[in-house]
N, CA and C atoms as a LAMMPS dump frame, in Angstrom:
ITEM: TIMESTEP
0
ITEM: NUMBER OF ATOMS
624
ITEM: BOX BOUNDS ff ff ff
-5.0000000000000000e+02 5.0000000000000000e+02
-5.0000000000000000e+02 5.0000000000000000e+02
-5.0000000000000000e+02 5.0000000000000000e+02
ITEM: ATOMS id mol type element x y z
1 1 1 N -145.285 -94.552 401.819
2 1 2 C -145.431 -93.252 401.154
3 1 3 C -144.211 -92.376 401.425
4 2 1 N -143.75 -91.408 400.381
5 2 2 C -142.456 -90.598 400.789
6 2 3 C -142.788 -89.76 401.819
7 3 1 N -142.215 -89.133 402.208
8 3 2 C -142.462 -88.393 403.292
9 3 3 C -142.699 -86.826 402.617
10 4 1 N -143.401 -86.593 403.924
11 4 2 C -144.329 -85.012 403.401
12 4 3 C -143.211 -83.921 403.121
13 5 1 N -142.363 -84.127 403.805
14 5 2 C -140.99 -83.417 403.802
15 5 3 C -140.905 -83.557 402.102
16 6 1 N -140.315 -84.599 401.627
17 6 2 C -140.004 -84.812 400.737
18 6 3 C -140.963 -84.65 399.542
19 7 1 N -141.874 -84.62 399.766
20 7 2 C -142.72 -84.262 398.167
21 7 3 C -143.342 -82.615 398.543
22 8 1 N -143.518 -81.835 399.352
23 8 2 C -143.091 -80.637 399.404
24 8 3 C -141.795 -80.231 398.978
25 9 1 N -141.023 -80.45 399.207
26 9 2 C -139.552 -80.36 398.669
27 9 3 C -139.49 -79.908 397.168
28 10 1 N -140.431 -80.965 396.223
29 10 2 C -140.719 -81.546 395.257
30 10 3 C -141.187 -80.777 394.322
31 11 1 N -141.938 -79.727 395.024
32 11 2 C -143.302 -78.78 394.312
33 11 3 C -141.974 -77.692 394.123
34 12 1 N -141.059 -76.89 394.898
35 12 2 C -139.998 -75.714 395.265
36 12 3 C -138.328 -75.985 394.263
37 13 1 N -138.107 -77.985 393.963
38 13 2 C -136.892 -77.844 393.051
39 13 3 C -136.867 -77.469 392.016
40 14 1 N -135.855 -76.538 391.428
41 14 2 C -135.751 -76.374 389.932
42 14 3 C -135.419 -77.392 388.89
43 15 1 N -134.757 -78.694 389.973
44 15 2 C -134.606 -79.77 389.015
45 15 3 C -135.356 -80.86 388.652
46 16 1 N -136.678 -80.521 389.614
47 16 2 C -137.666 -81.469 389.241
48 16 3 C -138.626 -81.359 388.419
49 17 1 N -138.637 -81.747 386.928
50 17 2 C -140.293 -81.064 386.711
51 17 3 C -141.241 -82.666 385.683
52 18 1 N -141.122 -83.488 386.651
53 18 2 C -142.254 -84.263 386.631
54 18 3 C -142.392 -85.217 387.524
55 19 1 N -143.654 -85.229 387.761
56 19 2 C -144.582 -85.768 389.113
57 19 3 C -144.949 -86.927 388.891
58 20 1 N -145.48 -87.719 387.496
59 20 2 C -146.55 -88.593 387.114
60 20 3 C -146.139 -89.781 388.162
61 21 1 N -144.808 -90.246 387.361
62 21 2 C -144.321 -91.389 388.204
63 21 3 C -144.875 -91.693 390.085
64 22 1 N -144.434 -90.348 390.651
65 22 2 C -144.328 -90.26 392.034
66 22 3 C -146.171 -90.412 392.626
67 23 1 N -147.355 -89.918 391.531
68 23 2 C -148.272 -90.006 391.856
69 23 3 C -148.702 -91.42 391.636
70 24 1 N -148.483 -91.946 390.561
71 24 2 C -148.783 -93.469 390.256
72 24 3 C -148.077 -94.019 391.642
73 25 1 N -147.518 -94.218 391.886
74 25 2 C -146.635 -94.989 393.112
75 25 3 C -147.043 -94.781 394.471
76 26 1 N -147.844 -93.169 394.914
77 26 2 C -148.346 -92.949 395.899
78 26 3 C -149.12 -94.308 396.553
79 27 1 N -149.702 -93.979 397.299
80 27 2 C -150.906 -95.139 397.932
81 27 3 C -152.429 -94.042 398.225
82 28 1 N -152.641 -93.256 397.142
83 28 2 C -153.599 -91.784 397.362
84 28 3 C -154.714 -92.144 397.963
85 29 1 N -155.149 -93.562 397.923
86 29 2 C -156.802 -93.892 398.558
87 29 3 C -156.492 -94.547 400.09
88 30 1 N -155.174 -94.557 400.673
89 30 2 C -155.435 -94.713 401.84
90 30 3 C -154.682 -94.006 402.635
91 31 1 N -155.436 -92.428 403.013
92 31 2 C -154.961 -91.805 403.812
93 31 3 C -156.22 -90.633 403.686
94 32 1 N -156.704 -90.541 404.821
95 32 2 C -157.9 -89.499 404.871
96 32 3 C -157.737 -87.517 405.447
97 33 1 N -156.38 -88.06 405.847
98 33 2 C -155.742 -86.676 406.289
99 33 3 C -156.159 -85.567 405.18
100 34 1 N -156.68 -84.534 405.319
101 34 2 C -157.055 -83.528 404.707
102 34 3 C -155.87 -82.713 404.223
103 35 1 N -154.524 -82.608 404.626
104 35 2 C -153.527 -82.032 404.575
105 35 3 C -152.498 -82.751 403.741
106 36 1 N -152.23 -84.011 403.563
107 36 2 C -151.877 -85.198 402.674
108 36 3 C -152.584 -84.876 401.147
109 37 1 N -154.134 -85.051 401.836
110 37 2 C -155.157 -85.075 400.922
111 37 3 C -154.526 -83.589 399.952
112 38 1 N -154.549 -82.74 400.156
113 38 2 C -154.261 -81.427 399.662
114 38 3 C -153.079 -81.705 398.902
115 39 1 N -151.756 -82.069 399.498
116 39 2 C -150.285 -81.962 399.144
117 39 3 C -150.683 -82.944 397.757
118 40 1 N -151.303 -84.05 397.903
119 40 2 C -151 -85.04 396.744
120 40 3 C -152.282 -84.36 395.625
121 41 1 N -153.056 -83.244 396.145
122 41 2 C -153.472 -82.925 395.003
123 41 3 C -152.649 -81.552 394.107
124 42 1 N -152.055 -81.235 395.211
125 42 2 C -150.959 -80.305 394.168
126 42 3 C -149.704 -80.829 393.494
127 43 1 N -149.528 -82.203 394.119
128 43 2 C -148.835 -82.951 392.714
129 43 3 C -149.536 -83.178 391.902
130 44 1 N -150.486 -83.446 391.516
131 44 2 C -151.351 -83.287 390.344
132 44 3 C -151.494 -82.344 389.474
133 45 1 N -151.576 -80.852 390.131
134 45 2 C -151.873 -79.705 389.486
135 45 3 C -150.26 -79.788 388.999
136 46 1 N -148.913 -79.537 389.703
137 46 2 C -147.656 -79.439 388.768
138 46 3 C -147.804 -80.667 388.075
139 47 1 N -147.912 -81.784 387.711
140 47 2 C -147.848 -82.906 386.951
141 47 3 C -148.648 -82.464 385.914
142 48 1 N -149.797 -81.908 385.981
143 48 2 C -150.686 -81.396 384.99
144 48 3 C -150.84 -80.402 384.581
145 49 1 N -151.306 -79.543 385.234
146 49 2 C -152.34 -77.887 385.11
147 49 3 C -151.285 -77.122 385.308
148 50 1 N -151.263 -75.747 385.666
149 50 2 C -150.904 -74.324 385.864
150 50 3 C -151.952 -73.515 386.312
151 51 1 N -151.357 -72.52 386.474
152 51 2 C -151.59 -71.491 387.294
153 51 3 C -153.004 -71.165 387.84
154 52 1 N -153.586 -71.236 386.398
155 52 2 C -154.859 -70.685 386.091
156 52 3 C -156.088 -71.495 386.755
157 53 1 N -155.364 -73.107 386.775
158 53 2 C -156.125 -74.076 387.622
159 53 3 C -155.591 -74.136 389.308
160 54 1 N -154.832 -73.458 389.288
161 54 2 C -154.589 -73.253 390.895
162 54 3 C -155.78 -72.398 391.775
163 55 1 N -155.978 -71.263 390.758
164 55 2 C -157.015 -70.292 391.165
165 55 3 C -158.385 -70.74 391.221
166 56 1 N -158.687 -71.534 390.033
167 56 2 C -159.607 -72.192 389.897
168 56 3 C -160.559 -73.387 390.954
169 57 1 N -159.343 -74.445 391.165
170 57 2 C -159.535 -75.283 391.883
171 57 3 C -159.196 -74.651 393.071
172 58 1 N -158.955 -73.451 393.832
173 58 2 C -157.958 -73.224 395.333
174 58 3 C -157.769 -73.853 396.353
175 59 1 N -159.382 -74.642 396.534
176 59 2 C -159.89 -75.279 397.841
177 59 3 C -158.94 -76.505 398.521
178 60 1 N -158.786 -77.228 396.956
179 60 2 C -158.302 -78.548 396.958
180 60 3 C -156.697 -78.272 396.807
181 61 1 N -156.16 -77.119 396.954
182 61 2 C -154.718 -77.389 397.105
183 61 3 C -153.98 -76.638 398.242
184 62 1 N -152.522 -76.982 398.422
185 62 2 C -151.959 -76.279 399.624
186 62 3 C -151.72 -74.754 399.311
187 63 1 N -151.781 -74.328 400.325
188 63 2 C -151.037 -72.924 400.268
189 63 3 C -149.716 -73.001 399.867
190 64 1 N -149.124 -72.543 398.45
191 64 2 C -147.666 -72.501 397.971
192 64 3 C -146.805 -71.148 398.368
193 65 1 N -145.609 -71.602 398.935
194 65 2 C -144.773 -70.878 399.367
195 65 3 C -144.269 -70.255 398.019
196 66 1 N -143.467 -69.158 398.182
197 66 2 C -142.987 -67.899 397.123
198 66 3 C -142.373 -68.822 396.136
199 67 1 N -141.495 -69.596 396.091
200 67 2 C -140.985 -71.073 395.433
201 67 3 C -141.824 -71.513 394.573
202 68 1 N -142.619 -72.49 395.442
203 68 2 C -143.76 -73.141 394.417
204 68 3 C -144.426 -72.449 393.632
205 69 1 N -145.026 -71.391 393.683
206 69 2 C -145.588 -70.163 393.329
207 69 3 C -144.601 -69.891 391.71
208 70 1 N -143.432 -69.918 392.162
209 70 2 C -142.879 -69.226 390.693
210 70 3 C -142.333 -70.409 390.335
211 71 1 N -142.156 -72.214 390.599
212 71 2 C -142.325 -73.312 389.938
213 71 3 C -143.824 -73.469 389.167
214 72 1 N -144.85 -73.035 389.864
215 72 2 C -145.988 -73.361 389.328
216 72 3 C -146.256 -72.426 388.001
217 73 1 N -146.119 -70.995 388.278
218 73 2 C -145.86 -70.193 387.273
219 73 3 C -144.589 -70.455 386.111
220 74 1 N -143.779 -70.834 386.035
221 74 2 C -142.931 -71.552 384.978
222 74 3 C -143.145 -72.241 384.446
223 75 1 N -143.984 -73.368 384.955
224 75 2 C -144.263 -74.559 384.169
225 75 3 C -145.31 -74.382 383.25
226 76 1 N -146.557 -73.057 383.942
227 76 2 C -147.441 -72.214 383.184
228 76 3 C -146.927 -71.898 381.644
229 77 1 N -145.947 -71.175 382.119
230 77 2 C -145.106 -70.571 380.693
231 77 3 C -144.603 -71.465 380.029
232 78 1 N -143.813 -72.486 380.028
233 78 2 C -143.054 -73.674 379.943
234 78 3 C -144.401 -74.676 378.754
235 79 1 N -145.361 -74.846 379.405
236 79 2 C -146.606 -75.309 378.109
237 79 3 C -147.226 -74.443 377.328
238 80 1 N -146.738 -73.281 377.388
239 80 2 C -147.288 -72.342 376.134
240 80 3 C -146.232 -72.464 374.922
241 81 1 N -145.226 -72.102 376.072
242 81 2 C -143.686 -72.291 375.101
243 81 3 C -143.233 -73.412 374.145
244 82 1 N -143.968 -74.754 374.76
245 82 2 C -143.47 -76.079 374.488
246 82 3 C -144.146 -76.408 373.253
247 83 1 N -145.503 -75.336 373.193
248 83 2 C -146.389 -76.27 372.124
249 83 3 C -145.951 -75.495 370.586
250 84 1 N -144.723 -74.783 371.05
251 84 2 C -144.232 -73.183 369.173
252 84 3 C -142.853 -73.697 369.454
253 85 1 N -142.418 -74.99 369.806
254 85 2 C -140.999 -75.168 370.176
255 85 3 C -140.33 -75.057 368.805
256 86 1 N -139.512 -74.396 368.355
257 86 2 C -138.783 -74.153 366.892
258 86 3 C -139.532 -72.889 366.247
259 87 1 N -140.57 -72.538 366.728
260 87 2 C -141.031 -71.338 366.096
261 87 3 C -141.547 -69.957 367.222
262 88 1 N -141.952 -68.935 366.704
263 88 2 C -142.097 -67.522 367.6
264 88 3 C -143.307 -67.471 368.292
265 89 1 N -143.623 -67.039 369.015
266 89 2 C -145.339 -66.092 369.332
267 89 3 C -145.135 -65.137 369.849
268 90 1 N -146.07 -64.123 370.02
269 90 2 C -146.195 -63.071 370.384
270 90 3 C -146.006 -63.171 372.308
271 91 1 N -145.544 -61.855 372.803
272 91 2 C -145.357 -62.089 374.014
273 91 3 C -146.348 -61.306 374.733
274 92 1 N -147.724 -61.224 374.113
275 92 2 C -148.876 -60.882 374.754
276 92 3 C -149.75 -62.202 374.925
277 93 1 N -149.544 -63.212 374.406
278 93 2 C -150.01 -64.628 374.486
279 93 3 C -149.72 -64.866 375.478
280 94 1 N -148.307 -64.636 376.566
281 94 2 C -148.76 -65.067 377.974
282 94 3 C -148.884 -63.809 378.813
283 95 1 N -148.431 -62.594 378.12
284 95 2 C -148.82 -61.728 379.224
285 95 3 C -150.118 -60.904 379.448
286 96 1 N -150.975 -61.349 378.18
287 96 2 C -152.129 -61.22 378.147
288 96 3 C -153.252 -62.255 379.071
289 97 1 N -152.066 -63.453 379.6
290 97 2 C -153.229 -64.182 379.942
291 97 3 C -153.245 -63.944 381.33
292 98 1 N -155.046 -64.468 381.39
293 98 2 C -155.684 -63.778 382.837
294 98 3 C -154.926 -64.816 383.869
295 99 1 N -154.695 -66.029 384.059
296 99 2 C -154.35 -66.774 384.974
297 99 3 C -152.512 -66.463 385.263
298 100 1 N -151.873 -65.747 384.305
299 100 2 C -150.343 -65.291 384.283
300 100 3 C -150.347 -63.983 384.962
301 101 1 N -151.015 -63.016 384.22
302 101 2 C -150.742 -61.752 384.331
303 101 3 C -150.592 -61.871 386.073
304 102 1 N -151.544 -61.975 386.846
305 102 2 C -151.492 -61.512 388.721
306 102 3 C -150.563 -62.327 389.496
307 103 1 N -149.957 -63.006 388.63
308 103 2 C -149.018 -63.803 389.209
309 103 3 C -147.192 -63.547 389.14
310 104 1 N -147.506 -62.932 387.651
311 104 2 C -146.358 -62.181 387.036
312 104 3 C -145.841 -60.956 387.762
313 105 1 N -146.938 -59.849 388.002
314 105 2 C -146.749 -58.923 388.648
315 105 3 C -146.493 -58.983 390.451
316 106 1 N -146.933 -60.43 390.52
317 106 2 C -146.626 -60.209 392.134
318 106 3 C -145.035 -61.364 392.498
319 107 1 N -144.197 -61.629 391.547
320 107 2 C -143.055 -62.009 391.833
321 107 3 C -142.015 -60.954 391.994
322 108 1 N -141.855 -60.753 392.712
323 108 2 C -140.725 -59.864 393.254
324 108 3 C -141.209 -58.621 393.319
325 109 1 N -142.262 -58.45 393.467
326 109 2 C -142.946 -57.129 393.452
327 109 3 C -142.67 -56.089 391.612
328 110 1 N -142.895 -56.696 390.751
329 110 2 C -142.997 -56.294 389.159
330 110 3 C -144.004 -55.953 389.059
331 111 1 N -144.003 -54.526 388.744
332 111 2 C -145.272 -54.252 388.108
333 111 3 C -145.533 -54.373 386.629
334 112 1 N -144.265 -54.344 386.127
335 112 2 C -144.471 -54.556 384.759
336 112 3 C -144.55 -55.646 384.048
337 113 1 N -145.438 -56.334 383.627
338 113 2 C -145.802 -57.917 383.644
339 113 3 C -144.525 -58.31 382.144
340 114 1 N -144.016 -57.607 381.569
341 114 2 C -142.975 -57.703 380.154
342 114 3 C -141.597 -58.135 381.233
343 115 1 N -141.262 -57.691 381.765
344 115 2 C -140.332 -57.322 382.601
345 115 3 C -140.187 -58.527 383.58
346 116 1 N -140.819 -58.808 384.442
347 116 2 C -141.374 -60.155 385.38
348 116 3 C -141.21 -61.259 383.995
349 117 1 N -141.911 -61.765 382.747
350 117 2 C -141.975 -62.21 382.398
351 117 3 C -140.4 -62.722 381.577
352 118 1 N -139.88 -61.332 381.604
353 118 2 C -138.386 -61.741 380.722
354 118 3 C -137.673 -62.461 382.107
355 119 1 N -137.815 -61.478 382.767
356 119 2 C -136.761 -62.568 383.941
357 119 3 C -136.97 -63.796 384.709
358 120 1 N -138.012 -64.403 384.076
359 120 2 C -138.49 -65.99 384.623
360 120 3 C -137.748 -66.509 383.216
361 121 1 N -138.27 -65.919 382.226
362 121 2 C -137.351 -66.926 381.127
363 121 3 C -136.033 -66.938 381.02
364 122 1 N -135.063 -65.964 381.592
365 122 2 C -133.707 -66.074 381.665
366 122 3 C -133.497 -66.903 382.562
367 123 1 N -134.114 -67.263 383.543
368 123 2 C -133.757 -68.219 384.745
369 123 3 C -134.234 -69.843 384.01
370 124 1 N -135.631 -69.318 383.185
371 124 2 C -135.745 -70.932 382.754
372 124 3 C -134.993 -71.524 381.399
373 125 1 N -133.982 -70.339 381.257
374 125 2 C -132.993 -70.858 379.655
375 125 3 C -132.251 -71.879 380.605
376 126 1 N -131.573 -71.956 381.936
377 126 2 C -130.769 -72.944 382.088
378 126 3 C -131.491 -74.012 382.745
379 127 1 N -132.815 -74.092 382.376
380 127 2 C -133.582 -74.99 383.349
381 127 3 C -134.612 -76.047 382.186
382 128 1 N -135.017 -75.386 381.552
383 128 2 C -136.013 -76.213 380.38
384 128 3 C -136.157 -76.056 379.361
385 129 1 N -136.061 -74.394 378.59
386 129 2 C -136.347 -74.009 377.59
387 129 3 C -135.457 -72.745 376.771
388 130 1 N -134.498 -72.681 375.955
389 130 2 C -133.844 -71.618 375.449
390 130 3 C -135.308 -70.526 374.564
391 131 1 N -134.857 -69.308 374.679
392 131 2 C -135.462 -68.545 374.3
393 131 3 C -134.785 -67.21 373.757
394 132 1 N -135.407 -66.779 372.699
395 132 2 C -134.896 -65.67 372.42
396 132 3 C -135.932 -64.1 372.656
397 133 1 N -135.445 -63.312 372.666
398 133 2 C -136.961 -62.188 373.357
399 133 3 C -136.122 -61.21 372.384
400 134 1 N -137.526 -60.587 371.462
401 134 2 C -137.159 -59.713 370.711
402 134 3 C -138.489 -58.471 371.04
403 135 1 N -137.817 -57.317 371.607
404 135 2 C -138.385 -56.896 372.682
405 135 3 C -138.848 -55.787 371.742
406 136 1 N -138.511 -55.309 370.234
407 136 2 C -139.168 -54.378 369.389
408 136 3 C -140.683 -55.068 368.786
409 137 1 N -140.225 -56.187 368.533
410 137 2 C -141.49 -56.76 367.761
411 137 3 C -142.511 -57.663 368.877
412 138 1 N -141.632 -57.361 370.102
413 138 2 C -142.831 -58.354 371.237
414 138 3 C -142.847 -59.696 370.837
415 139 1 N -142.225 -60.157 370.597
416 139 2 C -141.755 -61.686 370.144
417 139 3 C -141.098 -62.512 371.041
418 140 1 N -141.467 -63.499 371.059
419 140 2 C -140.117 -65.141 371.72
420 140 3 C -140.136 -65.952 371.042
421 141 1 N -138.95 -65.867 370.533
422 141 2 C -138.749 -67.34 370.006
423 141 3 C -138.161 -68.531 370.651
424 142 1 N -138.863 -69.887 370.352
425 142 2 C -138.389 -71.184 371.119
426 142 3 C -137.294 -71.65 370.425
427 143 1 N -136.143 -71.343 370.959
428 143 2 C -135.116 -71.731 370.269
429 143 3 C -135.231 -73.404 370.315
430 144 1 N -135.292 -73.913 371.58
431 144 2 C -135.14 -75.349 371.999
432 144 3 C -135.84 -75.302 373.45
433 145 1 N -136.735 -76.758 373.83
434 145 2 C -137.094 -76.687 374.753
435 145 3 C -136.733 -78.468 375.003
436 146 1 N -135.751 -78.075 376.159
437 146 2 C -134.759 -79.313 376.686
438 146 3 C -135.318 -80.426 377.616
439 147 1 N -136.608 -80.091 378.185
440 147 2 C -137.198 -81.008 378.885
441 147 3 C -138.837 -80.805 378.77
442 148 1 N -139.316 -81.918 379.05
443 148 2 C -140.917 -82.281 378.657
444 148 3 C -141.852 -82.237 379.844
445 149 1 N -142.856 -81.729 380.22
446 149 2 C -143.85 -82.101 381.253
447 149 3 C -144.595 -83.292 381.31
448 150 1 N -145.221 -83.583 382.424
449 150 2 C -145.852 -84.941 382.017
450 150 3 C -146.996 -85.226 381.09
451 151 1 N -147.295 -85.853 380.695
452 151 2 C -148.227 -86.431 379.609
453 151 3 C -149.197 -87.553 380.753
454 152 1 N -150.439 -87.086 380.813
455 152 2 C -151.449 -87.661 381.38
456 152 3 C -152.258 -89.165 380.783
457 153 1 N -152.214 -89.723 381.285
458 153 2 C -152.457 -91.456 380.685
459 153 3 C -153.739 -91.897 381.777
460 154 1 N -154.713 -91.833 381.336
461 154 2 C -155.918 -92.168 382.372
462 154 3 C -155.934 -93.834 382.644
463 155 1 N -154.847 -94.824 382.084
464 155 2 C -154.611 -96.254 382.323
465 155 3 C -153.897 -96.538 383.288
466 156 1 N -153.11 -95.276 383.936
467 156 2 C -152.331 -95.46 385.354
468 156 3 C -152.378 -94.859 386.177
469 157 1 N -153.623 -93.294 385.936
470 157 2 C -154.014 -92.585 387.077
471 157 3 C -155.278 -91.982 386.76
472 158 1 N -156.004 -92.051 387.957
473 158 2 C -157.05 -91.249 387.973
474 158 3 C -156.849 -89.665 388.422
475 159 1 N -157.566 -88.76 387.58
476 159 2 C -157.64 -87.45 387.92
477 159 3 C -158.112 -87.233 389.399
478 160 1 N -157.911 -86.371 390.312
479 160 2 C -158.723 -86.301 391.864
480 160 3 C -159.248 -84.881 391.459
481 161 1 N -158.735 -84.02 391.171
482 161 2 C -159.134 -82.397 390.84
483 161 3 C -159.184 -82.013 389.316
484 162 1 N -158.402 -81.972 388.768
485 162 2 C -158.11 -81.572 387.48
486 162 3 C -159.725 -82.442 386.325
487 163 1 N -159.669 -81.621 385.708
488 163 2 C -161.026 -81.835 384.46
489 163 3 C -159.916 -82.926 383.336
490 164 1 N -160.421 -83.632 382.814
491 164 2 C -160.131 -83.962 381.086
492 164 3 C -159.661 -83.114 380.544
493 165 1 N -160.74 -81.761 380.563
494 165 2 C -160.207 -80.963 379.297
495 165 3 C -159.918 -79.898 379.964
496 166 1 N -159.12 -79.762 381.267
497 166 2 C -158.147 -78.815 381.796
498 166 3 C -156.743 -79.369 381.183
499 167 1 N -156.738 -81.051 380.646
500 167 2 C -155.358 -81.092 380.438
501 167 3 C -155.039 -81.693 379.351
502 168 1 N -153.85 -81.816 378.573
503 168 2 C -153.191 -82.364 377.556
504 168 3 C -153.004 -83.963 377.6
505 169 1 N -153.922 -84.643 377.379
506 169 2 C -153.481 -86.365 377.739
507 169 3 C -152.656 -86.976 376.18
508 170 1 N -152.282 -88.33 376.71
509 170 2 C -151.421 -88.975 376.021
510 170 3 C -152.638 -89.017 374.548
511 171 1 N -154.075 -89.276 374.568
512 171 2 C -154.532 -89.069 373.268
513 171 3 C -154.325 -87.839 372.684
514 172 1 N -154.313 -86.434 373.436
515 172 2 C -154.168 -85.479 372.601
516 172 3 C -153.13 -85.298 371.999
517 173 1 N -151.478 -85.922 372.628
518 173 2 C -150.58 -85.887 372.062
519 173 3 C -150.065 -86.665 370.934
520 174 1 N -151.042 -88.047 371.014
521 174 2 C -150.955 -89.009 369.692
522 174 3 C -151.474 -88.315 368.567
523 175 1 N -152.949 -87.385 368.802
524 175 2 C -153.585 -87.387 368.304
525 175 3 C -152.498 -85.92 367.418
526 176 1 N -152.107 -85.203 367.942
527 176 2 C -150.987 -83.885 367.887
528 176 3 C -149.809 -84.434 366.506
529 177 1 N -149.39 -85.689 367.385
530 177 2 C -148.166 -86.473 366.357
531 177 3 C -148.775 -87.026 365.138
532 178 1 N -149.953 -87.41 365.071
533 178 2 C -150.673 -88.452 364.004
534 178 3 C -151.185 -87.185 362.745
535 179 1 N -151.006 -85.99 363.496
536 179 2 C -151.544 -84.934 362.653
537 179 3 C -150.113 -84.395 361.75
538 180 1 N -148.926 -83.72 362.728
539 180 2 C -147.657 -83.762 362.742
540 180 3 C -147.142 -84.413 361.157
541 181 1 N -147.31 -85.87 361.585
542 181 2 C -146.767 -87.1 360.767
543 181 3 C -147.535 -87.009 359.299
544 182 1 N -148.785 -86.842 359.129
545 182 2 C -149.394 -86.725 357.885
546 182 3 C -149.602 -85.161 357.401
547 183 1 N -149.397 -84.185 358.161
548 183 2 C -148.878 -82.754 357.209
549 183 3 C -147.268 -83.266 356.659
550 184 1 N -146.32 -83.635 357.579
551 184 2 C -145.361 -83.585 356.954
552 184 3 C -144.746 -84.736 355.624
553 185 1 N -145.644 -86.29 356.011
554 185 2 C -145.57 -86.936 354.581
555 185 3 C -146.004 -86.391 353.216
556 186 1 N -147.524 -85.537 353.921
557 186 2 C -148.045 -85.118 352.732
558 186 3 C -146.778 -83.973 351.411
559 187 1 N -146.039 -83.295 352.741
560 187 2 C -145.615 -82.283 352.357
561 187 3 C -144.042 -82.774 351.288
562 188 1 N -143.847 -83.882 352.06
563 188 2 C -142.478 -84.609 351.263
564 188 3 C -143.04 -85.189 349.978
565 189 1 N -144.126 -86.04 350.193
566 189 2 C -144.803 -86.461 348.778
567 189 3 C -144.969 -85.128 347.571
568 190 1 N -144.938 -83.952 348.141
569 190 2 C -145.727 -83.078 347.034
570 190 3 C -144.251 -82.222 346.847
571 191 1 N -143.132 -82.023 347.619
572 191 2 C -141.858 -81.433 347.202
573 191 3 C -141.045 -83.017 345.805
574 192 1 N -141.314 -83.841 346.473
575 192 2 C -140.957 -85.591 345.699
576 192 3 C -141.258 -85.165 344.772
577 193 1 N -143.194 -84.928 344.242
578 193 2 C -143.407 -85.167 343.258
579 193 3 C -143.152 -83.719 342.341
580 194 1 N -142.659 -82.896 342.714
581 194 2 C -141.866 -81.474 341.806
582 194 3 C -140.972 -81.701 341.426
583 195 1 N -140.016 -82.311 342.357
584 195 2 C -138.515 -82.807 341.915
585 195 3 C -138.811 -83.817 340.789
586 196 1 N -139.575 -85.142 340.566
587 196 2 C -139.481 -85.707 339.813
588 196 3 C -140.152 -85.271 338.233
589 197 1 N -141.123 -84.407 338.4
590 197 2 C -141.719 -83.587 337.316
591 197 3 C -140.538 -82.603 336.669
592 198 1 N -139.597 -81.976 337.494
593 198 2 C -139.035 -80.919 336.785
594 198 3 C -137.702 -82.3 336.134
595 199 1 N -137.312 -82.885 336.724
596 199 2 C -136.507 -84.015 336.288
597 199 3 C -136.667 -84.632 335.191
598 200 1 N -138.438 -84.884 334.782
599 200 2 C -138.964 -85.329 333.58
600 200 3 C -138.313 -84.314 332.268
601 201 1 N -138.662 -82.944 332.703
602 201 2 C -138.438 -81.928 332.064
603 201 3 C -137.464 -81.595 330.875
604 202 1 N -136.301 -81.911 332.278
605 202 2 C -135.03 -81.614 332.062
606 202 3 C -134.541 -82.478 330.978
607 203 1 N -135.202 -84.047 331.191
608 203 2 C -134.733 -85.038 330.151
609 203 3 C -135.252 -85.173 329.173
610 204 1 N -136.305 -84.571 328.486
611 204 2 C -137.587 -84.708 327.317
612 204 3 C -136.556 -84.266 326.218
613 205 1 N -135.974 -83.49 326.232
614 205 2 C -135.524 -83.132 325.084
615 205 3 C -134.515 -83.926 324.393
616 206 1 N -133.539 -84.446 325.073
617 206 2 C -132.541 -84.922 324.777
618 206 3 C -132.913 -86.457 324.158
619 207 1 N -134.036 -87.08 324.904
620 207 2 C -135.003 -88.208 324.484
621 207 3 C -135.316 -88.56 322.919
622 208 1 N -135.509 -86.7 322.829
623 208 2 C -136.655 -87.202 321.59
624 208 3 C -136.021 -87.061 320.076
């Protein structure tokens, strides 16, 4: 097993942001240490969940240092962001949310959760996700989001804390793309079939 050093380490880098691998590879069913037990369930929660399941689940995870705390909170933001990647939302969508907001305000001592929230995303433009903040209309736009979180596959790990439907698995994301893939054929078939109708058009006359 890596050492505790080292997958604490793990939860605090800015350059790390996926776990799956490192949990598949663990040896998680043989070690009864309660403190192990804990650490390898908060690789789970960053591999999976956010914030909101930190609070939720508390029992079963470690106490996170100021670090992990605003890794865990990024990655929060980071799957709201990921799922409008090329398009806007409103920036009450995360600062409205209950599992963001007390977390927002207590990084660096911010009271103003707009404010806390812009300056995690300037730190995470060189880290995962470009963004634009249009601060009249309360807007972000996902310009580009440069790296992916993990995608949950119940064929190479079992959940220890986390619910099913606390998280995004590899069916929801097939199921995401399979949807994706047939709005957008549909949508080429029905621009196709205009182009070839006005084309008919154009040539009728000269035909007849």
């Amino acid at each position: 097993m890596e050492s505790i050093h080292s997958l604490t380490r793990a939860l605090s880098d800015k350059n790390v942001y996926n776990y799956f691998t490192t949990l598949c590879q663990l040896p998680v069913e043989e070690t009864s240490d309660p403190q192990i037990i804990k650490l390898l369930n908060t690789l789970e929660l960053f591999a999976f969940g956010n914030i909101r399941h930190y609070w939720q689940y508390r029992a079963n995870f470690i106490d996170l240092t100021r670090e992990q705390a605003i890794k865990l909170v990024k990655l929060s933001i980071w799957d709201v962001l990921s799922q409008v990647a090329g398009g806007t939302i409103a920036m009450d969508t995360i600062t409205k949310d209950p599992g963001l907001v007390g977390a927002l305000t207590q990084i660096d001592g911010h009271k103003d959760v707009e404010l806390a929230l812009e300056v995690l995303l300037l730190e995470m433009c060189g880290e995962s996700v470009r963004t634009v903040i249009d601060e009249v209309n309360g807007t972000i736009t996902v310009v580009e989001v440069t790296k992916y979180r993990d995608v949950y596959d119940s064929r190479l790990y079992g959940l220890k804390v986390l619910q099913p439907q606390d998280i995004r698995s590899l069916t929801y994301h097939k199921q995401q793309l399979e949807q994706w893939l047939g709005t957008s054929v549909w949508q080429v078939q029905a621009e196709y079939g205009k182009v070839v109708e006005k084309s008919k058009k154009r040539r009728q006359p000269s035909e007849v």
